[in-house]
C-alpha positions, 0 to 999 in steps of 0.5 A: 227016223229023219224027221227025229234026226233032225227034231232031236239031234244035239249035233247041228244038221243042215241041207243046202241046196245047189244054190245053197239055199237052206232046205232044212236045219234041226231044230234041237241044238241051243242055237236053233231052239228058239228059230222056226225052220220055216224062216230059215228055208230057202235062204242064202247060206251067207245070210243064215251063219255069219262066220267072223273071219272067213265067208261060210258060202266060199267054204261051202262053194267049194266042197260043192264045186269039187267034191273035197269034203271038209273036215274038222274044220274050226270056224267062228261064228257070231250067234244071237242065243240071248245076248250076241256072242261068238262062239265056235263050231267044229263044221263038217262039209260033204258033198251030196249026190244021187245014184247016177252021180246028179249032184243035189246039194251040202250036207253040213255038221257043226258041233259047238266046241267053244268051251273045248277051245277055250280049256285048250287055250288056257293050257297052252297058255299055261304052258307058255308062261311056264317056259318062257317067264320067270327065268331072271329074278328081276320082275322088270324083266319078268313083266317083259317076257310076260308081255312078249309071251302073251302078244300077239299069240294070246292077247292083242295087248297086255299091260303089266304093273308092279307095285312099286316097293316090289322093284326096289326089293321089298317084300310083295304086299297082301292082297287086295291092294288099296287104294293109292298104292304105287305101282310101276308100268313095267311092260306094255305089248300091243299086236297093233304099230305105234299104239297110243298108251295112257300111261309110258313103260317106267312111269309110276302112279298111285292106283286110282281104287283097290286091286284083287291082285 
């Protein structure tokens, strides 16, 4: 019954030792299919995951140190399944011991949950816009409290434009516009300070090829 665990679980499986080196990992998830297990024994948990925003053998070292289990944990984690990615897992951590208490390593769980998150991104930004753009008519403004909504909590930048006759009051054109219409920089938002801009708030320049929208 291991030896299937661990040849056909769909959920991630991996032992590491008080060293936390890798004692063995299931090889059924997408992410292990194309890896030899034999590779991967014995070595260093900061060399198997890379996490994106935080050190995988510093969370691990301290579920070993303590006993504290980690639960739910959201973590980052930068794949080479064909093309590099990142993805993210849900990463259980328990703290393995024996009989007489003899601690004997981690036992870590991770399940891929990036289209998950990803659905629940695009809802709460959903969710956003709804409540806080679109409460003037001025699409000027508009485009502002668009930008505002969406940096730094969705986006690091968010540049908005709008087809220039629509600010003077006519009526918006049909899609897709062409090459050559006039469009207004009507927002720009960065989560970086003093960011450089090709093109100021205000400024109005003809579209250099088509626009879906």
């Amino acid at each position: 019954m291991l030896e299937a665990l661990f040849t056909q679980s769909p959920i991630g499986l991996h032992l590491f030792d008080t060293n936390l080196r890798v004692l063995r990992v299931n090889t059924a998830t997408p992410f292990m299919r194309n890896v030899s297990p034999h590779e991967l024994r014995g070595r260093r948990v900061r060399d198997v995951y890379r996490l994106v925003d935080e050190d995988a053998e510093a969370l691990l070292r301290e579920v070993l140190d303590t006993g504290i289990p980690v639960l739910r944990h959201m973590a980052r984690v930068h794949v080479e399944e064909g093309e590099p990615q990142e993805r993210t897992f849900e990463v259980n951590a328990l703290r393995l011991e024996d009989p007489q208490g003899k601690v004997l390593g981690v036992a870590v769980t991770a399940v891929d949950v990036t289209e998950r998150e990803r659905a629940h991104a695009r809802t709460k930004l959903l969710e956003a816009v709804r409540g806080n753009v679109g409460r003037t008519m001025d699409p000027a403004v508009t485009g502002e409290e668009l930008a505002a909504t969406l940096v730094p909590a969705f986006a690091d930048i968010a540049i908005v434009e709008v087809v220039h006759s629509v600010i003077r009051g006519d009526d918006p054109p049909l899609a897709p516009l062409p090459t050559g219409t006039l469009v207004m920089r009507t927002a720009f938002r960065s989560a970086r300070p003093r960011p450089p801009q090709a093109h100021p708030v205000g400024e109005v320049r003809r579209l250099a090829g088509s626009c879906p929208a």
